[in-house]
MARDODO-9844 format. One line per field, with one value per residue (C-alpha): x, z, y; residue number from 1. Coordinates in steps of 0.2 Angstrom, whole numbers, plus 2048, in hexadecimal, padded with zeros to 3 digits. Each point is the difference from the previous one (the first is absolute). Layout:
% residues N
xx = X, ...
zz = Z, ...
yy = Y, ...
n = NUM, ...
//
This chain:
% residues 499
xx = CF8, 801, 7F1, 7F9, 801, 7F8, 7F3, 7FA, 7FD, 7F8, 7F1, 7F4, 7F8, 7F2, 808, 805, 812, 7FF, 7F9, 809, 80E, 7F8, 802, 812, 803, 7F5, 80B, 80F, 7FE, 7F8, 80E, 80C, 7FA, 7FA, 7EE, 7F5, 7F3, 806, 80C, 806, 7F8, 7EE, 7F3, 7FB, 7F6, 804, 7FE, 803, 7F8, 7F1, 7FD, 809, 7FC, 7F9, 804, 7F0, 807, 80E, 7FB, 808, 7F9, 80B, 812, 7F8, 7FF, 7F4, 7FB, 7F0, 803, 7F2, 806, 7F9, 7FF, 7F8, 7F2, 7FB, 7F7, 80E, 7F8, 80A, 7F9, 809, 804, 807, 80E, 809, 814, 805, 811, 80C, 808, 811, 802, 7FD, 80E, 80C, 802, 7FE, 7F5, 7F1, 7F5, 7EF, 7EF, 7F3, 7EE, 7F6, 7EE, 7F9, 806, 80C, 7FD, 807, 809, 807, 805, 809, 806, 808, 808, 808, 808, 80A, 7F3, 7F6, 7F0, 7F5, 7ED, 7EF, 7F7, 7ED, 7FE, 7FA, 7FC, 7F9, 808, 7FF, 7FB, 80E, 800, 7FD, 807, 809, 80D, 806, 7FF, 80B, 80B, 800, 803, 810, 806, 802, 806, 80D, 804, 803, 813, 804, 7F5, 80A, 7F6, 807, 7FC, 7EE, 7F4, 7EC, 7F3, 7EF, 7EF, 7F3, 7FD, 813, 807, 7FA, 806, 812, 802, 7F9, 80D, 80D, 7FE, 805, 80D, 811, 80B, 7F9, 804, 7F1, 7EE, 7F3, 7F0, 7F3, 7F0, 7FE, 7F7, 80C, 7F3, 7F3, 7F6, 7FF, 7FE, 7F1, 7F4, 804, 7F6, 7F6, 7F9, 800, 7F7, 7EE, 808, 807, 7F1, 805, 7F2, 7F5, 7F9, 80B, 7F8, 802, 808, 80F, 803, 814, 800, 811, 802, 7EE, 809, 80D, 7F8, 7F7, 810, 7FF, 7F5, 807, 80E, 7F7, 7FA, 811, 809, 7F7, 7F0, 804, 809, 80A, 808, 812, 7FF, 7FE, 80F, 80B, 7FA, 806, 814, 800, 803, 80B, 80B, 810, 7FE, 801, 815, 803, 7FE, 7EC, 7F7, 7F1, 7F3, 7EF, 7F7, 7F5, 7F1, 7FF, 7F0, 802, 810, 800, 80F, 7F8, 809, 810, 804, 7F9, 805, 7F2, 7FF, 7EE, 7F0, 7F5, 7EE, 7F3, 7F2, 807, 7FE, 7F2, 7FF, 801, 811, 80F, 812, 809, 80E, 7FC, 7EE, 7FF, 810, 7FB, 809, 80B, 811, 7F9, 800, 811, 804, 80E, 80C, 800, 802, 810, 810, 803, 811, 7FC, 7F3, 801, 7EE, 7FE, 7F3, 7FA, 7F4, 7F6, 804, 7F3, 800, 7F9, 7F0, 7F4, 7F5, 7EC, 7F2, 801, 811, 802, 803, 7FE, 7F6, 810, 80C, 809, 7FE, 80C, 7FA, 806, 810, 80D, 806, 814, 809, 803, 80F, 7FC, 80C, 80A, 80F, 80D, 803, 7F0, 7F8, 7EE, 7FC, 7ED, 7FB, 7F0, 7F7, 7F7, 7EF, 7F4, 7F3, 7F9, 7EE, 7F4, 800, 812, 809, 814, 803, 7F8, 80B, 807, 814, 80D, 811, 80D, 80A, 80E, 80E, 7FB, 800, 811, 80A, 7FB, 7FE, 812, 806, 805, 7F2, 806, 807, 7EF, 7F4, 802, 7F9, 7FA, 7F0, 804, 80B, 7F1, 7F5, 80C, 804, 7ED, 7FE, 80D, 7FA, 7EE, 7F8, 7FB, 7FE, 7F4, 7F0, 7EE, 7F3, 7F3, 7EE, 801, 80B, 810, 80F, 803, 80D, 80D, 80D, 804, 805, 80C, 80E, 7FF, 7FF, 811, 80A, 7F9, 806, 811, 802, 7FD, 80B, 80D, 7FE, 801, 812, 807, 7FF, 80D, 80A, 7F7, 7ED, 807, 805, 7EF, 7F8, 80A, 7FB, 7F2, 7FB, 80A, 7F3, 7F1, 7F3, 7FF, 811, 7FB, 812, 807, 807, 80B, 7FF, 811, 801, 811, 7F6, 7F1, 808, 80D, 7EF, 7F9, 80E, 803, 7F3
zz = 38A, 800, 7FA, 811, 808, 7EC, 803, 811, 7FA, 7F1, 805, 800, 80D, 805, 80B, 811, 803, 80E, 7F7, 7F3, 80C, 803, 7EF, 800, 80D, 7F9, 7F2, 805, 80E, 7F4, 7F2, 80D, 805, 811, 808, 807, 800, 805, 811, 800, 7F2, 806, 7F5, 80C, 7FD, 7F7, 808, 7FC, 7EF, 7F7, 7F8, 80E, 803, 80E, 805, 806, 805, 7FE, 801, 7FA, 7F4, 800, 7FA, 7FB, 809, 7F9, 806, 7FC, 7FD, 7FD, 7F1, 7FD, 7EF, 7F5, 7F8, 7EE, 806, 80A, 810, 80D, 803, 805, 7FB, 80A, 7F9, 805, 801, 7FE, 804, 808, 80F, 7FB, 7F1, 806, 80F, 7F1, 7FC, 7EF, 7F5, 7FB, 7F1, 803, 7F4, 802, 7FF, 7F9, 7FF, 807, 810, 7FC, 802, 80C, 7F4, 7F5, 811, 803, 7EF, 803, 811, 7F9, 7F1, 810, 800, 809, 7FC, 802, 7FC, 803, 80F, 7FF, 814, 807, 7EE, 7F0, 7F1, 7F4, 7ED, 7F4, 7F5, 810, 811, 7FF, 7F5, 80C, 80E, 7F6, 7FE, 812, 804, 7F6, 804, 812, 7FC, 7F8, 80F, 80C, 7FF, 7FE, 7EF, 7F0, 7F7, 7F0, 801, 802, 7F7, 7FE, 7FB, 801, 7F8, 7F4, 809, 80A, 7EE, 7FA, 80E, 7FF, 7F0, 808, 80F, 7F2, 7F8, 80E, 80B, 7FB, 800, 802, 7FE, 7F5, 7FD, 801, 7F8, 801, 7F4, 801, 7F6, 7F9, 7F5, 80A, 7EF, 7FA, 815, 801, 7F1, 802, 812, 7FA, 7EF, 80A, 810, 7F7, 7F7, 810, 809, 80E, 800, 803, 810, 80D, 7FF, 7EE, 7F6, 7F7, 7ED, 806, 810, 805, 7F5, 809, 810, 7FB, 7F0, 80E, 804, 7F0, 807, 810, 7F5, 7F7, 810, 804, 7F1, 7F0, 7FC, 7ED, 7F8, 7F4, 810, 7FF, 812, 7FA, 7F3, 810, 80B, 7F5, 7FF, 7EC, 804, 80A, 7F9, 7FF, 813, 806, 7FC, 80B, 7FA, 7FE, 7FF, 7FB, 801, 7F7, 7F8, 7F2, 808, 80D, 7FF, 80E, 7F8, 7EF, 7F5, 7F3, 808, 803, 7EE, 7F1, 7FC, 7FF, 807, 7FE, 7F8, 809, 802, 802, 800, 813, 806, 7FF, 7EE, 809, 807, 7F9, 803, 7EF, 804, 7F0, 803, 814, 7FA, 7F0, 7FB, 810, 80B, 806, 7F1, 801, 80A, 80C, 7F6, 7F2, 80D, 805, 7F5, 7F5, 806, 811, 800, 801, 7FD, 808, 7FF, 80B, 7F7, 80C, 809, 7FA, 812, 807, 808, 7F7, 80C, 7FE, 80B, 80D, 805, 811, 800, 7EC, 803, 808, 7F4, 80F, 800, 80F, 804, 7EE, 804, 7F4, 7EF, 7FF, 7FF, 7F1, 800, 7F7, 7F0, 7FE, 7F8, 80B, 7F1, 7FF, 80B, 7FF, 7FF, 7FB, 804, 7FA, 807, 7F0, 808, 7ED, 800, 80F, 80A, 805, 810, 807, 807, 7FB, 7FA, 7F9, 807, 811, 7FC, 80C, 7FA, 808, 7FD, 80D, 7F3, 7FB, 812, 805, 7F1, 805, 812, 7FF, 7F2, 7FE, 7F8, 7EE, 7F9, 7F4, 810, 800, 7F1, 7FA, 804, 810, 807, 7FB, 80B, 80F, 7FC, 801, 80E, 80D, 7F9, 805, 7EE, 7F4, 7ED, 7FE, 80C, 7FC, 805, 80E, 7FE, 807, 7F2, 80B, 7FC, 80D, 80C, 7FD, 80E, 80E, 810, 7F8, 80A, 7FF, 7EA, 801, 80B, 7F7, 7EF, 806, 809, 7EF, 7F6, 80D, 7FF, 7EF, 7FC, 80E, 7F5, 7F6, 7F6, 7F1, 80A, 806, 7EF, 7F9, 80E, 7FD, 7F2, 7FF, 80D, 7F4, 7F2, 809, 802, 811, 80C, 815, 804, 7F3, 7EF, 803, 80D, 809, 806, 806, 80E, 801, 806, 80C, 805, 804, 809, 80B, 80E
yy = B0E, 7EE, 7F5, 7FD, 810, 806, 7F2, 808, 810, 7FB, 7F6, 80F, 80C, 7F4, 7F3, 805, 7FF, 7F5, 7F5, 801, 7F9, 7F2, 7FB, 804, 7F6, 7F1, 7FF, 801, 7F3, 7F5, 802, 7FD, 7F0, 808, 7FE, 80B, 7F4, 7EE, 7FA, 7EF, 7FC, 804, 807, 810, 80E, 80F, 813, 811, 803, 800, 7EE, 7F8, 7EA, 7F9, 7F0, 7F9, 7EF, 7F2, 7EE, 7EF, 7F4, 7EE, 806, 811, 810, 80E, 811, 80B, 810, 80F, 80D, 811, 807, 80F, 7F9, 805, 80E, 806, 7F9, 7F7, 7EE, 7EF, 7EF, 7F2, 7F4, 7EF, 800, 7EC, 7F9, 7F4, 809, 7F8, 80A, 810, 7FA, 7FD, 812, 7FD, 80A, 7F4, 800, 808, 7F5, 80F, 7FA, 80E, 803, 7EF, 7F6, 7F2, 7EF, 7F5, 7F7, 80D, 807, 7F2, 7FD, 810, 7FD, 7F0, 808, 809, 810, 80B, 804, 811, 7FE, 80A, 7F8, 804, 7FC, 811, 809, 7FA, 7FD, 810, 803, 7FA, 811, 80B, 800, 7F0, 807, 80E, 7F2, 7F7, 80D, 802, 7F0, 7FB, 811, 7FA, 7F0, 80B, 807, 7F2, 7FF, 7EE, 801, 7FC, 80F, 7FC, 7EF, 801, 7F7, 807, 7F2, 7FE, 7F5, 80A, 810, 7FD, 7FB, 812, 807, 7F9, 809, 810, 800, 7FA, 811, 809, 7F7, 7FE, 7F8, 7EF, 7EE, 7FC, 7FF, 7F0, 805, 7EF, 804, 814, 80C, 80B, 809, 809, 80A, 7ED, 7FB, 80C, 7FF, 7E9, 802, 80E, 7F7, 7F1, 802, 7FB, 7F3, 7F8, 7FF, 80F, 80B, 7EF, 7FC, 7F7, 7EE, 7FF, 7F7, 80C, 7FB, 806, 800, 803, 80F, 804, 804, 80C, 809, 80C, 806, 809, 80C, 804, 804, 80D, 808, 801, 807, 809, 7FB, 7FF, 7F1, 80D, 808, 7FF, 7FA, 7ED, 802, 808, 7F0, 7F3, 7F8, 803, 812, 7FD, 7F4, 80B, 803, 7EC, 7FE, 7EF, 7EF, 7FA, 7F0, 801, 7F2, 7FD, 7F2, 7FD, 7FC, 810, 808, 80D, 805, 7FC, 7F7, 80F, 80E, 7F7, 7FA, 802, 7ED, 7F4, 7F0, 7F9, 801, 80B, 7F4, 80E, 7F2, 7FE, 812, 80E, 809, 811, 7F9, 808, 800, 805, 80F, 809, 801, 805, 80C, 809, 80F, 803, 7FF, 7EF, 7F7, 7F9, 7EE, 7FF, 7F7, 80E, 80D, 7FA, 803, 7F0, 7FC, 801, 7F3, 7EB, 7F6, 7EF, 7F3, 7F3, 7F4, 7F7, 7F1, 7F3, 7F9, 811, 802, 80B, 80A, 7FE, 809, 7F0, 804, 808, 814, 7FF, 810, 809, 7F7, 7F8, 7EE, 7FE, 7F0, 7F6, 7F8, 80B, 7F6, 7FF, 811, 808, 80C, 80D, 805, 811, 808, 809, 80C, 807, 80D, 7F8, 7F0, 7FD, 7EC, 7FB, 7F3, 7F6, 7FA, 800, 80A, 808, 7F7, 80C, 7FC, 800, 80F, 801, 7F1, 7F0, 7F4, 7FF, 805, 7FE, 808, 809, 80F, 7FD, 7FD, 814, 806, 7F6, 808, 812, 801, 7FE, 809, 813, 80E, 800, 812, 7FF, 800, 814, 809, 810, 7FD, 7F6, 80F, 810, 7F5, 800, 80F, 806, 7F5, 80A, 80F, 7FF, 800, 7F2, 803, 7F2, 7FA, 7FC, 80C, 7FF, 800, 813, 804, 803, 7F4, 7F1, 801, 7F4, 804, 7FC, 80B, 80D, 7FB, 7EF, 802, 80A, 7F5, 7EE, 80B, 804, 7F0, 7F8, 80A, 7FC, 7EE, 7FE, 80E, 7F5, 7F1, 803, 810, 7FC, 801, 810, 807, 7FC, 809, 810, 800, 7FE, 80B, 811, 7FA, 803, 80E, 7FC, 804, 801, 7FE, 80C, 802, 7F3, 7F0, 7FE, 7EE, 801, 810, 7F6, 7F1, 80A, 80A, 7EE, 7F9, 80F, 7FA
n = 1, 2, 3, 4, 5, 6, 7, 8, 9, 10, 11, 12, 13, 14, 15, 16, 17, 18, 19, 20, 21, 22, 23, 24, 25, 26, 27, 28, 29, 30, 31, 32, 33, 34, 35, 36, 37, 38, 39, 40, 41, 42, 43, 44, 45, 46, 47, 48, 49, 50, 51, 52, 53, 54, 55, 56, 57, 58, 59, 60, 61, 62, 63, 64, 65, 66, 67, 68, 69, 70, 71, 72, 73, 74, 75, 76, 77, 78, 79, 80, 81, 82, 83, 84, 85, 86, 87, 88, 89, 90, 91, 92, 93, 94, 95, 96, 97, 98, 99, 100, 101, 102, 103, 104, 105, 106, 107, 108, 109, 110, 111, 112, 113, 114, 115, 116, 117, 118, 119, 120, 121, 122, 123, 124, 125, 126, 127, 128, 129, 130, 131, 132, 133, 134, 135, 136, 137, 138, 139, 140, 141, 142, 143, 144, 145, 146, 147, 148, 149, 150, 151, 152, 153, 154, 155, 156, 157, 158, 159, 160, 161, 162, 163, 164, 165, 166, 167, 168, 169, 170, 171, 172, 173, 174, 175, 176, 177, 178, 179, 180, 181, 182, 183, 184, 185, 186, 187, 188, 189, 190, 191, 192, 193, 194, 195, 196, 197, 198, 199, 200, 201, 202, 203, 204, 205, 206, 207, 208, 209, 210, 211, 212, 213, 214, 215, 216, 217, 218, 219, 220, 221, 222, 223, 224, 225, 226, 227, 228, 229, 230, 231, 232, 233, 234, 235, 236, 237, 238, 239, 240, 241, 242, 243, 244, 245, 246, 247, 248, 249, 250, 251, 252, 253, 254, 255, 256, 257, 258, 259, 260, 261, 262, 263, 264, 265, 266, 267, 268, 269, 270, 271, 272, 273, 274, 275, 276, 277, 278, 279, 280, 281, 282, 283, 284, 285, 286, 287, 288, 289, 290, 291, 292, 293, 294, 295, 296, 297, 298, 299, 300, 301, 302, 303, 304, 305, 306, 307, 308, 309, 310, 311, 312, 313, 314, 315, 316, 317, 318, 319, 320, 321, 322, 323, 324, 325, 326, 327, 328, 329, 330, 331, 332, 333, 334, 335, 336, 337, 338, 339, 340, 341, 342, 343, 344, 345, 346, 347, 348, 349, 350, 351, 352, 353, 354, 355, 356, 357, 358, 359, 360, 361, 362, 363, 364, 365, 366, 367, 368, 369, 370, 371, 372, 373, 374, 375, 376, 377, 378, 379, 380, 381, 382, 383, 384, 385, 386, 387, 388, 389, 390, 391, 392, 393, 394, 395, 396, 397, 398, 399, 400, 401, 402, 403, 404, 405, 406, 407, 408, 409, 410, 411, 412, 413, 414, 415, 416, 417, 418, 419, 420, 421, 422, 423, 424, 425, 426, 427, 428, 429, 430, 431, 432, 433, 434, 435, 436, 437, 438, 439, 440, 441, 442, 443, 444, 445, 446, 447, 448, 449, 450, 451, 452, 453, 454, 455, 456, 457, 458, 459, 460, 461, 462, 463, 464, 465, 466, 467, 468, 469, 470, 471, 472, 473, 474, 475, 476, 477, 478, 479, 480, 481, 482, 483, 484, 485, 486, 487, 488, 489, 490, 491, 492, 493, 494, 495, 496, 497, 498, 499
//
C-alpha cells in the first residue's frame, strides 16, 4: 500500500470520507501548482469545505489592488467565529506566474506604510482588517485567528509559502514568534518590541496596575500613564486563562518555552527604555542606571523579583542556544527627538505626526538564526510607552536576503516536526488551560490542520535531497508516525503529482 492510499485510511474514524476527499484534493492541486481557488489570477471564494474564505470585496488603491476576505475559524473553546483580513498586491505580479513572497501581518492591522514598504520590496501583504469585527485578545482568540489567516494566505496559489515573512509591533511582535512556532517552512521572522515572557508579562501589569495610576479615576492624572492603559489587560487575562499566577498556563503562553519550535531566521527588536515590554526580559545586560526618584516606590520591573522561583525566570537571550544567537546595539542618535507628554499621541506611543529622523539600518549576521538588535535609549521615563526616542530604522536588508532564499535543512527539527506531527493529527502536547479548567483549542478546521501540515512537509523535501533526507529521518525517530512507520517521499510525491 502506497503512502497515500496508507494516508487515507489512517486519518481515524471520525472525519467523514467525503470530506476527507476534499482534503485530498486540496493538496494535491496545491502541490501541483493547480488552483481550486483563484482563475486568472483573481482572488475568489473558496467552497466545499468547512473553513472555507469569502471574498467580501476587491478594490484598487493607486497601483495596488486588495481584496477583503471573511475567514472562519475554531475559537479556543472549539466555537466557530470569524475574522476578516486584507490581501495587498500589485496585479502584475500575480500576471507574472511567478511564486511571490507573502509579509503576514499578525495580530494588529498594518500600517499604510509598512504595507507599502512591503509592496516595494516586490511583496504581497496579508493583514487583519478590524472593519466589520474587532480586534481580539493577544493570548486568546487572536492567536487561532492568526492561524487561520496565514493558513489561507497559504493556500492562495501564487503565494511563495516558503518565503513568507510574519511581523508584527508589541502584541503583533509576540504574535510573530507564536505563528513562528507553528508554520514551516518559512523565510523568516520580524519580532518589533514583544513580550516573550508572559509569567514575567503577567505579575509586570499585575504588580503594576496601582503603581501606574489604572484603577484611578479617568480624569486624573496617571503617575505612568501609558502603562495605565494596558496593565488592565492583565485581568481580563486571568478571566480567560487560570486564575493562579503559578498555572503552567502563563509558562505554556510564552516564546521561551517554545524556543525549539521557532527554526527560521528571527529579528528581534527592543530598546532600553520600553516600559510596556521591558529590555528586562529580553537581556540580562544592563545598559542604564535605573532612577527610582522618577517612578512610584511601589513600581517594580526587576525579572528576578516579579519571577521568583519559576519556569519564567529566564530572559529571552538565555533561552536560545548560544551559538545560535547575534546581539546588536544601536546607541542613539543625539539628533533624535525624545518624546515628552506634549507630543501628539504620546499616550498611544504613536507620534505619527514627527517628521521621522534618518533611517537606521538595522545590523544582523546571516550566520545566525536570531538576531537580537537593541535599541540603546538610557533609562526608561515614566511616562513613555515603547520607546523614549522616536526611532526610525529599517529591517529591509533582513527581509530582502530571505524572501528570496531557500528554507535552510536546520528549519526542521525534532521539536518542530512533533509539533506538525501533532498538528495533522488532531492533538497538541502543550496548550494553556482555560479558566473552566479544559485546555484551549489551538487548531484549526481539521482538514485545513492536515493539509497546511503536508503541504509544509512537501515544500520543504522539495528543496533539495538533503531537506528530504533530514525529513526522513526525522520522521522514523519520532514517537509520532500518521503516515506510517516509514515516510516514502519518492510515493508521496508520485501520490502528489498524480492529479
Amino acid at each position: 500500500m502506497d503512502l497515500g492510499t496508507r494516508w487515507f485510511f489512517n486519518t481515524g474514524t471520525k472525519m467523514k470520507r467525503d470530506r476527507l476527499t476534499v482534503i485530498i484534493v486540496l493538496l494535491l492541486t496545491i502541490s501541483s501548482g493547480k488552483s481550486l481557488f483563484a482563475q486568472d489570477h483573481a482572488i475568489v471564494s473558496e467552497k466545499g469545505f468547512d473553513g472555507a474564505v469569502h471574498v467580501e470585496n476587491q478594490q484598487d488603491l493607486n497601483s495596488l489592488s486588495f481584496v477583503t476576505v471573511t475567514i472562519p475559524y475554531l475559537g479556543m473553546n472549539g466555537e466557530t467565529l470569524k475574522g476578516q483580513a486584507r490581501f495587498y498586491y500589485k496585479p502584475e505580479l500575480l500576471e507574472s506566474n511567478d511564486k511571490i513572497p507573502v509579509y503576514c501581518g499578525v495580530h494588529y492591522e498594518s500600517s499604510e506604510n509598512t504595507i507599502n514598504t512591503y509592496i516595494d520590496m516586490g511583496m504581497a501583504v496579508v493583514t487583519p482588517y478590524f472593519g466589520e469585527i474587532p480586534i481580539e485578545f493577544p493570548l486568546g482568540n487572536s492567536i487561532n485567528f492568526s492561524k487561520a489567516m496565514i493558513q489561507w494566505a497559504r493556500r492562495l496559489p501564487f503565494a511563495d509559502r516558503a518565503k513568507m515573512i510574519f511581523g508584527g509591533v508589541s502584541g503583533g511582535g509576540y504574535m510573530t514568534l507564536a505563528m513562528g512556532a507553528e508554520f514551516f517552512p518559512l523565510g523568516a521572522l520580524v519580532s518589533d518590541l514583544p513580550c516573550p515572557n508572559w509569567i514575567y508579562g503577567m505579575n509586570y501589569l499585575l504588580d503594576n496596575q496601582e503603581s501606574s495610576g489604572c484603577n484611578l479615576p479617568p480624569d486624573a492624572q496617571k503617575p505612568l500613564p501609558v502603562l495605565a492603559l494596558i496593565a488592565p489587560g492583565a485581568d481580563l487575562a486571568l478571566s480567560i486563562f487560570k486564575n493562579d499566577m503559578k498555572s503552567k498556563t502563563w509558562y505554556t503562553l510564552s516564546t521561551i518555552s517554545y524556543v525549539d519550535r521557532i527554526t527560521a531566521p528571527t529579528m528581534v527588536l527592543s530598546a532600553t527604555g520600553d516600559m510596556l515590554c521591558t529590555i528586562e526580559m529580553i537581556t540580562s545586560k544592563k545598559f542604564y542606571t535605573f532612577n527610582r526618584g522618577e517612578f512610584p516606590d511601589n513600581y517594580v520591573r526587576d525579572l528576578e523579583t516579579l519571577t521568583l522561583e519559576t519556569e519564567g525566570n529566564v530572559t529571552l537571550d538565555n533561552s536560545i542556544p548560544k551559538e545560535k544567537l547575534a546581539t546588536h546595539i544601536i546607541p542613539a542618535p543625539k539628533d533624535l527627538h525624545q518624546f515628552s507628554l506634549n507630543d501628539p499621541k504620546i499616550l498611544d506611543d504613536a507620534a505619527y505626526d514627527l517628521t521621522p529622523p534618518v533611517e537606521i539600518e538595522r545590523p544582523w549576521t546571516k550566520d545566525k538564526q536570531w538576531n537580537i538588535v537593541i535599541l540603546n535609549e538610557g533609562a526608561p521615563l515614566p511616562y513613555i510607552g515603547h520607546n523614549r526616542y522616536l526611532w526610525n530604522t529599517s529591517n529591509r536588508t533582513f527581509v530582502n536576503y530571505y524572501k528570496n532564499r531557500k528554507a535552510d535543512l536546520e528549519q526542521l527539527n525534532a521539536a518542530k516536526l512533533k509539533r506538525l506531527l501533532e498538528r495533522y493529527s488532531g492533538e497538541l502536547s502543550e496548550v494553556a488551560l482555560l479558566a473552566n479548567g479544559k485546555p484551549a483549542n489551538r487548531l484549526n478546521f481539521k482538514q485545513l490542520e492536515k493539509l497546511d501540515v503536508v503541504i509544509g512537509l512537501l515544500d520543504y523535501a522539495n528543496t533539495g535531497p538533503a531537506h528530504a533526507r533530514r525529513l526522513q529521518e526525522l520522521y522514523e525517530s519520532s514517537s509520532l508516525k500518521p503516515f506510517g512507520e516509514r515516510l516514502d517521499l519518492g510515493n508521496l510525491r508520485e501520490w502528489a503529482d498524480s492529479l
